[in-house]
TIVEXVO-777108 format. One record per residue (C-alpha): residue number from 1; z, x, y; residue in one letter. Coordinates in steps of 0.2 Angstrom, whole numbers. Layout:
NUM/Z/X/Y/A $
...
//
This chain:
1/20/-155/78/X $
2/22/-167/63/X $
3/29/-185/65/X $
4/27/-189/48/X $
5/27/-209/50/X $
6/10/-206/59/X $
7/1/-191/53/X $
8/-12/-187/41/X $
9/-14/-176/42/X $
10/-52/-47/-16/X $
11/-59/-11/-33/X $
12/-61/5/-38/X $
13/-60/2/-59/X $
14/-46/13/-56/X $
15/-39/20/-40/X $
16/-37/38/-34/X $
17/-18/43/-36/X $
18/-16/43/-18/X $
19/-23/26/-15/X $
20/-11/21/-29/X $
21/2/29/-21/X $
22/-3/21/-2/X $
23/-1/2/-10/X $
24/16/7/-21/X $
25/25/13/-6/X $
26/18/8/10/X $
27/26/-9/15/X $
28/37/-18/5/X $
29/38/-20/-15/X $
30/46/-33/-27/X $
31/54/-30/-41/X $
32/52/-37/-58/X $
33/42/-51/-63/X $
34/24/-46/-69/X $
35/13/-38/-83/X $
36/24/-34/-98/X $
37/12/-31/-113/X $
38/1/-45/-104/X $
39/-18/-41/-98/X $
40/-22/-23/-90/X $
41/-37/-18/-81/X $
42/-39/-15/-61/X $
43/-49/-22/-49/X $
44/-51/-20/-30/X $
45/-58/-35/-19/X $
46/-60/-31/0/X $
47/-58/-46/13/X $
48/-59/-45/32/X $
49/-49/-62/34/X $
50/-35/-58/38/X $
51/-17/-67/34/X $
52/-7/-75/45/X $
53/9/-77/34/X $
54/12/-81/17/X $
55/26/-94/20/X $
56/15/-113/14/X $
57/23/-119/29/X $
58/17/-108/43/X $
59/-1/-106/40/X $
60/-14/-117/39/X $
61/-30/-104/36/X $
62/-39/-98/23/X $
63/-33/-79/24/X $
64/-19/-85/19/X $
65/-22/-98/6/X $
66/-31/-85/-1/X $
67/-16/-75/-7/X $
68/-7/-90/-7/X $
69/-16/-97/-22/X $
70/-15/-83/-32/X $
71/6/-80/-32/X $
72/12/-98/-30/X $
73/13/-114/-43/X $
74/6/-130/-39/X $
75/10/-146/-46/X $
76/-9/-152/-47/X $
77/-24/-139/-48/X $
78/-41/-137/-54/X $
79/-51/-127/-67/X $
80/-63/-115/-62/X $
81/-78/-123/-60/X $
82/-73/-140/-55/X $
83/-66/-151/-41/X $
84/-56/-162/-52/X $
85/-36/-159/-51/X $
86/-25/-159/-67/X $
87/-8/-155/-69/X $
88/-3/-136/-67/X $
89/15/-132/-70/X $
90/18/-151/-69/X $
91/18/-158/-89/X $
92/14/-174/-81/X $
93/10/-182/-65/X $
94/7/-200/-60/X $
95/7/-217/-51/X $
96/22/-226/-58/X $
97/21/-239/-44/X $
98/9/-243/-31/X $
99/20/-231/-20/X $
100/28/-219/-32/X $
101/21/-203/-39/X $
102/31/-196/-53/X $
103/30/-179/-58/X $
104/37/-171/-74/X $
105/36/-151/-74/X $
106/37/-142/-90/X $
107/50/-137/-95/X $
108/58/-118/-95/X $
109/48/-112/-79/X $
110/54/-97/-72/X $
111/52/-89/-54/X $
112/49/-70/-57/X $
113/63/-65/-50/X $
114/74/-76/-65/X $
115/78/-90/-56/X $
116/74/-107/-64/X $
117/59/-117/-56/X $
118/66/-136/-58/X $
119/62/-152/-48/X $
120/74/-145/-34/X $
121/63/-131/-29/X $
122/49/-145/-28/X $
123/59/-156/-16/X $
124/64/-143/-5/X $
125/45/-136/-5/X $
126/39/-152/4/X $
127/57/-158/16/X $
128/55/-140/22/X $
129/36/-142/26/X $
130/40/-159/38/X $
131/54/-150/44/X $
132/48/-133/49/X $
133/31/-143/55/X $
134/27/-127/62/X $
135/11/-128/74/X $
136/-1/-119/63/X $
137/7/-127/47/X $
138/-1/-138/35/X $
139/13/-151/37/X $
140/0/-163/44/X $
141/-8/-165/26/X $
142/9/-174/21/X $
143/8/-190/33/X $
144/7/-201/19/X $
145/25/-194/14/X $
146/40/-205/15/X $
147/53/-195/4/X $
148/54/-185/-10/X $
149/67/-187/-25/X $
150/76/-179/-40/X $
151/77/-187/-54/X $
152/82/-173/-66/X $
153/79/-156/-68/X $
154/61/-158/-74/X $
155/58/-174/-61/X $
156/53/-178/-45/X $
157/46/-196/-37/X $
158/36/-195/-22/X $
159/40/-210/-13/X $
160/23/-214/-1/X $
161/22/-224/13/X $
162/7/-232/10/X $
163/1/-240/-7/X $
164/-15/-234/-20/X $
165/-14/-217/-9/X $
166/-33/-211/-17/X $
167/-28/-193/-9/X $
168/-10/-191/-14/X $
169/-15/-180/-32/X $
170/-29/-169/-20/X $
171/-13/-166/-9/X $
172/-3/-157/-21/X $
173/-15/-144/-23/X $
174/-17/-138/-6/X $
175/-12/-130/7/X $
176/4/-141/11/X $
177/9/-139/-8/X $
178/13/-122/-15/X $
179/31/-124/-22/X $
180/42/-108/-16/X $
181/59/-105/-22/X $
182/74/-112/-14/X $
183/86/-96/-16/X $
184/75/-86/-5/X $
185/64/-98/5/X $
186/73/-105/24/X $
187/75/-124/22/X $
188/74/-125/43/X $
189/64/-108/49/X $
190/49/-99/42/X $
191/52/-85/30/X $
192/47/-66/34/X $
193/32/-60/21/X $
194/43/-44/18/X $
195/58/-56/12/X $
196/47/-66/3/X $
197/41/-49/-7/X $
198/56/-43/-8/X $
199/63/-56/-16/X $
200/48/-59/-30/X $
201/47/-78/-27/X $
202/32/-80/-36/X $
203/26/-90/-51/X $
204/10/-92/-49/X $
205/-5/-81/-62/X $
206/1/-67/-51/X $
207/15/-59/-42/X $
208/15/-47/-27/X $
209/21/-29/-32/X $
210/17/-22/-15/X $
211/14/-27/3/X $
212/6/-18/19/X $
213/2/-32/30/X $
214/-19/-37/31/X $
215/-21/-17/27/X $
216/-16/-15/8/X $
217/-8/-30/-6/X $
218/-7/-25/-25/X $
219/-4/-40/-36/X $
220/2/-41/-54/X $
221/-2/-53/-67/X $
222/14/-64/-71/X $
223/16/-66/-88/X $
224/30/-79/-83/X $
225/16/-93/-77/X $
226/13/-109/-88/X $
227/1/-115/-79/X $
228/-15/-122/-79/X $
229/-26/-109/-74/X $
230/-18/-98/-90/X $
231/-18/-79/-93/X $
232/-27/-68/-80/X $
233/-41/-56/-88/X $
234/-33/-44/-75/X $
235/-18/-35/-74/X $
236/-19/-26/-58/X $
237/-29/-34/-41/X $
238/-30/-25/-27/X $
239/-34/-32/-9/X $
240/-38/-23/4/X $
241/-41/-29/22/X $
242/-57/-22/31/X $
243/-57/-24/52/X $
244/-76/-20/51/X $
245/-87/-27/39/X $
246/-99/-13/37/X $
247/-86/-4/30/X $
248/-83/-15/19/X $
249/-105/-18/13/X $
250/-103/0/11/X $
251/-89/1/0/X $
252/-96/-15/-12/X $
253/-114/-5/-12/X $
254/-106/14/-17/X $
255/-94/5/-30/X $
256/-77/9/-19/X $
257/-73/-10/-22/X $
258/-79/-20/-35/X $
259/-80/-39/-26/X $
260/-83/-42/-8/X $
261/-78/-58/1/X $
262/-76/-67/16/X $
263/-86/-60/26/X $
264/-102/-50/29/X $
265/-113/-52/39/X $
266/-130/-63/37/X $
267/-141/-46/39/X $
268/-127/-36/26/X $
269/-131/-51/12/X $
270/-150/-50/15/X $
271/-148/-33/12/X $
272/-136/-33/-3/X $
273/-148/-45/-12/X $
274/-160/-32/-14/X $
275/-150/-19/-19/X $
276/-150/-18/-39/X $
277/-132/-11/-42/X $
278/-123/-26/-34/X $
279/-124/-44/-37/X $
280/-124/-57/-23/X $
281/-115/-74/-28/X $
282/-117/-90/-18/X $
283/-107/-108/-24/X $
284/-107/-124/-17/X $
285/-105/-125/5/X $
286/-90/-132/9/X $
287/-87/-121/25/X $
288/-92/-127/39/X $
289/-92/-119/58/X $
290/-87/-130/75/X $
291/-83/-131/90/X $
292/-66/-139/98/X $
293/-65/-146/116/X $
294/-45/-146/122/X $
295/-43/-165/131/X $
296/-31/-157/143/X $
297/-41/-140/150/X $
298/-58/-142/145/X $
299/-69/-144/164/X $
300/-62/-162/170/X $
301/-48/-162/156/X $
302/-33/-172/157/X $
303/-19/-157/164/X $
304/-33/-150/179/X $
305/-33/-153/196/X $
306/-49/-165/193/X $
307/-44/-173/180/X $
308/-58/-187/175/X $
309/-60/-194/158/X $
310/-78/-201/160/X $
311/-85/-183/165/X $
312/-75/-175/154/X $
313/-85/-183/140/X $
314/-101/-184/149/X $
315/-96/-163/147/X $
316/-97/-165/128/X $
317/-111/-173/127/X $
318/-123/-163/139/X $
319/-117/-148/126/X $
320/-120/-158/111/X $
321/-139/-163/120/X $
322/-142/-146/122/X $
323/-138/-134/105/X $
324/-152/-130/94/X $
325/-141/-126/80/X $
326/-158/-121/67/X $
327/-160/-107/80/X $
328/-143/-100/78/X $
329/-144/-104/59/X $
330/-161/-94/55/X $
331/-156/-83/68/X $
332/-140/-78/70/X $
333/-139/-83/50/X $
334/-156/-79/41/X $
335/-152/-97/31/X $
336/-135/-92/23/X $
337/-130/-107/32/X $
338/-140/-123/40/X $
339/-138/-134/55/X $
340/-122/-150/52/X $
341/-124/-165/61/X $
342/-111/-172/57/X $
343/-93/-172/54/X $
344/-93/-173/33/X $
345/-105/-159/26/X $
346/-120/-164/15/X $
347/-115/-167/-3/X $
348/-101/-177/-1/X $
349/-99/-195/-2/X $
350/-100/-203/15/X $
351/-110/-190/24/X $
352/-120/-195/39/X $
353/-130/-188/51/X $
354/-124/-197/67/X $
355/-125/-183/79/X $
356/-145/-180/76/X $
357/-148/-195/82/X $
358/-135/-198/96/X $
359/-137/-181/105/X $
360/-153/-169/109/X $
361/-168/-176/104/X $
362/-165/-187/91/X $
363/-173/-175/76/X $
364/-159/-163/78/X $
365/-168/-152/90/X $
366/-159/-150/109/X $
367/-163/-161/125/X $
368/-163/-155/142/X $
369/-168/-171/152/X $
370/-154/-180/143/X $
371/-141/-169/146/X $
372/-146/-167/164/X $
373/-148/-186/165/X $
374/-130/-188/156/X $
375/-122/-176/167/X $
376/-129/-184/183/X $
377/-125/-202/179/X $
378/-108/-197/179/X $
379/-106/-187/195/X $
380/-103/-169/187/X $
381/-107/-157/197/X $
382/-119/-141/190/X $
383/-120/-128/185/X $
384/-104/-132/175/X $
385/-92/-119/171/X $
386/-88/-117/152/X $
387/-75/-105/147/X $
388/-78/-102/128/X $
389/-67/-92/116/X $
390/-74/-86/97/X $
391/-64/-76/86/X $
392/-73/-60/78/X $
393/-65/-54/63/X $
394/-58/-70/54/X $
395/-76/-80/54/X $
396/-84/-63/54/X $
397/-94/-52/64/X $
398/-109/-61/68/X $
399/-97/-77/80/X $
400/-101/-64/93/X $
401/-120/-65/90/X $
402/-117/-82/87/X $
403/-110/-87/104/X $
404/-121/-76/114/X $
405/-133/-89/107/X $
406/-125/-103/111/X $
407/-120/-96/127/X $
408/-139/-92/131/X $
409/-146/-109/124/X $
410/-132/-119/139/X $
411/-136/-106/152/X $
412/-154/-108/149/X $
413/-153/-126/154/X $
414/-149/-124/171/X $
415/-132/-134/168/X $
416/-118/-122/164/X $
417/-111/-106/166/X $
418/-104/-98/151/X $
419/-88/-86/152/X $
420/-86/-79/133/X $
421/-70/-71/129/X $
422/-65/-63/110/X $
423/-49/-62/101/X $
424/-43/-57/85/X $
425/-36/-70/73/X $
426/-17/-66/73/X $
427/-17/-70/91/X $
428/-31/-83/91/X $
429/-20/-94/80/X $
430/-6/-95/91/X $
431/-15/-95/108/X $
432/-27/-108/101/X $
433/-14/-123/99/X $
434/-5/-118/114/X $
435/-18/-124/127/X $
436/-24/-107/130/X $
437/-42/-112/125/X $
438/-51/-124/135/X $
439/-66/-122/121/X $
440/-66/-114/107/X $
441/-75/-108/87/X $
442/-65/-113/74/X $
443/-72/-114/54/X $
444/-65/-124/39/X $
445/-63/-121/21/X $
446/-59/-139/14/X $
447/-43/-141/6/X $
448/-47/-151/-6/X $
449/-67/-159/-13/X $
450/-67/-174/-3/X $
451/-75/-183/15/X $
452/-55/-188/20/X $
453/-50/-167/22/X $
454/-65/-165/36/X $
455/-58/-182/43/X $
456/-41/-184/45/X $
457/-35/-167/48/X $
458/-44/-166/62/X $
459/-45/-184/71/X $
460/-29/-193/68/X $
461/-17/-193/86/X $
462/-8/-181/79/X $
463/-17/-167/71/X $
464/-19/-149/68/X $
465/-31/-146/80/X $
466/-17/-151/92/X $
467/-32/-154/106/X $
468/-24/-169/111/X $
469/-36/-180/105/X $
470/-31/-198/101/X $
471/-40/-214/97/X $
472/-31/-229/90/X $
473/-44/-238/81/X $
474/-49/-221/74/X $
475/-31/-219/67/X $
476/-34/-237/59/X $
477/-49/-233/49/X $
478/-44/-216/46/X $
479/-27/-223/37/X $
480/-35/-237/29/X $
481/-50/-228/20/X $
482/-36/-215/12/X $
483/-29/-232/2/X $
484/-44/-241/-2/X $
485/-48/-243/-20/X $
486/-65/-248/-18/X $
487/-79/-235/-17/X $
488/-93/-245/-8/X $
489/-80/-252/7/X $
490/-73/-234/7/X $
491/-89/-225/9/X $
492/-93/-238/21/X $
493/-76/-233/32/X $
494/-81/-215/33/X $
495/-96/-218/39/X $
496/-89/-230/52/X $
497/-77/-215/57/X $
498/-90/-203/61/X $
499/-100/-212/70/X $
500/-84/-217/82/X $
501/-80/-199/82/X $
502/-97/-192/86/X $
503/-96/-206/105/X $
504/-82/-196/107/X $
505/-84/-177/103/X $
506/-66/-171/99/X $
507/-76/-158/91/X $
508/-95/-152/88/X $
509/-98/-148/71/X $
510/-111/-134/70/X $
511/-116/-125/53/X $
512/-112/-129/36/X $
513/-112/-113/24/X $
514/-112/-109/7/X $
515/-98/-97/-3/X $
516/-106/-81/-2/X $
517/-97/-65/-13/X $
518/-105/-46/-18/X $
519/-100/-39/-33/X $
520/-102/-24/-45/X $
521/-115/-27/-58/X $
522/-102/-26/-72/X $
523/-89/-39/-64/X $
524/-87/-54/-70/X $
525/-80/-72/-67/X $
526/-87/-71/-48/X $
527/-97/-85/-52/X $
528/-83/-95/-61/X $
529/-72/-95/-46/X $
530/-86/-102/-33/X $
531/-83/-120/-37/X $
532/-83/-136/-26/X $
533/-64/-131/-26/X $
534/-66/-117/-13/X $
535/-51/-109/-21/X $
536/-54/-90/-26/X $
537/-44/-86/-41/X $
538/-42/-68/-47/X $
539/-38/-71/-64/X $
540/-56/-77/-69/X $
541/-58/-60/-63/X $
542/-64/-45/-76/X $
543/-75/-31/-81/X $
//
């Protein structure tokens, strides 16, 4: 997937004995490596987003990341509470010429099984990513990458390709930079989760002591992690992995689990926020919800039998003239998120509006007669067929209410005909960058707090989206705003990109929502973790 000269690319206080029994035993369990003496405590978080794997270099989703976070070190990382990176287990990291990035790690890192952390484990961490590229990886994040060197023990030089790389230091704390340990990591193949729990390559704030795959994970504070995030208040987190969400509301509102997260429903937070023995939680809304058009299958797409670029767009753009996305936001969402009209959410330097004003009619609202009119001027037969895929446990519940709406707002023009199909996550993830989707839902969570990770990712030739889109002049101004030094011309290059992107529709940006996460009233450190990071760390986590 990756050509890397081109791309850019959460408790029961304390359990029952059997449930403590269920998480000890069921799956696989590491060894030594966490609380000795350190911070005790339990607490149980419930999640329906399920993992994909915990390997860095095989999943690119927020299931993941979320578990991810939590047991691996990162060179760069942020407080709680901000957006701003700082060095983590790195002593020091920094420019030591235009196109070298120098990293110093502190000295005596461990892994928890006893192997040493040193510079080596950091270089095999990011050749392995480009290697592996795997096809829902984040390798794409590393396009900027040229090689990676050891100097000694304790350093590493990140030779980039191109110079004043203003994104490099956000880079190494996401997705595409959890360092793992050489001795139990593959350097060509991703590795199973059970070998990775089994053999406790973790040095992150916590470490996995047992493993059920998305049904049960028990992690232990590490009192081997130097990092910056320091101690956990926690000793014992507990995660367990709801497949309905009702379940879950009922759980967090009886005090079964002390923190839910990611995701209930619009009607289950509404509910929640008047009910006085939980605490409903929102931070800043980074999410945002889309839709993805496939070059190649959509109706008129490059690979089918009526292959026609021109009325393959004009597709695009009769859909994007007729969603009223404040409907599906007050409906579907009662206002825990609102309507995005553009490609970088609002709050974040260089966000426009492009698409209110090039699609529907013009104040964000939908547009019959021009998407009619577009569709007729180039020679698209209607109604149009759409077959349209959405996922119902990773982005919650409520995608199903949510594309019956949007299936009902295009079939109520007269245009389409809408075929809505369903699958859950695991699957969804492969099937959805092998072609199997002509158009599909997909959400993000960003990897890191700036206008470039809702860009780049997603619009450069070759991206994760793997929708075969490509664009040339695109790829220019996607490249050059990631190394220009001066705010105002930068700003201006973002802009420039959306409004290139929104003429051509490679995706359809829909909602932009806010973190939203229940609690027990005597939890806290919920509000702590809901920063313009969008990382949830357990060990802010107490009560």
């Amino acid at each position: 997937m990756t050509s890397a000269s081109t791309i850019r690319k959460r408790s029961l206080g304390v359990l029952g004995g059997v449930a403590v029994a269920a998480l000890v035993l069921s799956g696989c369990a590491a060894g030594n490596g966490g609380t000795s003496g350190g911070p005790s405590g339990t607490l149980t978080v419930g999640t329906t987003d399920k993992v994909t794997t915990i390997d860095p270099a095989g999943s690119y989703d927020n299931g993941s990341f979320f578990i991810m976070n939590n047991v691996f070190p990162f060179l760069m990382n942020s407080n709680p509470g901000s957006s701003d990176v700082h060095p983590d287990i790195a002593e020091s990291a920094e420019f030591t010429s235009p196109t070298d990035y120098t990293v110093k790690l502190k000295s005596g890192l461990k892994w928890a099984n006893g192997h040493d952390l040193t510079a080596s484990d950091v270089k095999f961490s990011f050749d392995r990513q480009l290697k592996i590229a795997a096809d829902n990886g984040p390798s794409s994040l590393l396009y900027n990458l040229d090689s990676t060197e050891v100097t000694d023990d304790l350093t590493v030089v990140f030779h980039l390709k191109a110079a004043n790389d203003q994104i490099w230091p956000q880079i190494l704390s996401s997705p595409a930079a959890p360092i793992v340990d050489e001795e139990v990591f593959s350097a060509d193949s991703l590795t199973s989760d059970d070998d990775i729990v089994k053999g406790n390559a973790f040095a992150g704030p916590y470490v996995i002591s047992s493993y059920k795959f998305n049904e049960l994970v028990q992690f232990k504070a590490y009192d081997g992690y130097k990092g910056l995030l320091g101690t956990p208040k926690t000793g014992t987190i507990n995660l367990k992995y709801y497949a309905d969400q009702s379940n879950m509301k009922l759980d967090v509102q009886e005090g079964n689990i002390d923190v839910a997260t990611r995701s209930l429903s619009a009607t289950d937070i509404e509910s929640l926020s008047s009910n006085s023995a939980v605490t409903v939680h929102k931070g800043p809304g980074g999410e945002i919800r889309y839709m993805v058009f496939n070059f190649d299958t959509m109706p008129y797409g490059a690979t089918t039998s009526n292959a026609d670029a021109a009325k393959a767009l004009a597709v695009r753009q009769a859909i994007a003239d007729s969603i009223d996305r404040d409907a599906i936001a007050t409906q579907v969402y009662k206002g825990t998120y609102l309507p995005l009209y553009s490609y970088v959410p609002a709050g974040l330097t260089g966000a426009t509006e492009v698409l209110k004003t090039l699609y529907g009619d013009g104040n964000g609202g939908p547009d019959v007669n021009k998407a009619k009119s577009t569709l007729e001027a180039a020679g698209v037969a209607t109604p149009v067929e759409l077959n349209i895929q959405y996922n119902p446990d990773h982005y919650g519940a409520s995608s199903g209410d949510e594309y019956a709406l949007i299936k009902s707002q295009l079939e109520a023009t007269g245009l389409f005909t809408v075929n809505l199909q369903s699958t859950e996550w695991v699957q969804y993830s492969k099937d959805r960058s092998a072609d199997v989707y002509p158009i599909y839902q997909l959400g993000w969570f960003p990897d890191y707090s700036d206008a470039d990770n809702y860009l780049t990712p997603f619009f450069l030739t070759e991206n994760f989206l793997q929708n075969h889109f490509s664009n040339a002049e695109i790829d220019q101004l996607l490249q050059a705003q990631a190394v220009e030094g001066d705010a105002a011309t930068r700003t201006k290059d973002i802009e420039d990109i959306q409004a290139k992107v929104a003429a051509q529709l490679s995706t359809l940006p829909m909602l932009q929502g806010a973190q939203v996460v229940v609690s027990g009233k005597d939890v806290k450190g919920v509000d702590e973790t809901l920063d313009a990071s969008f990382k949830f760390r357990f060990n802010v986590l107490s009560k």
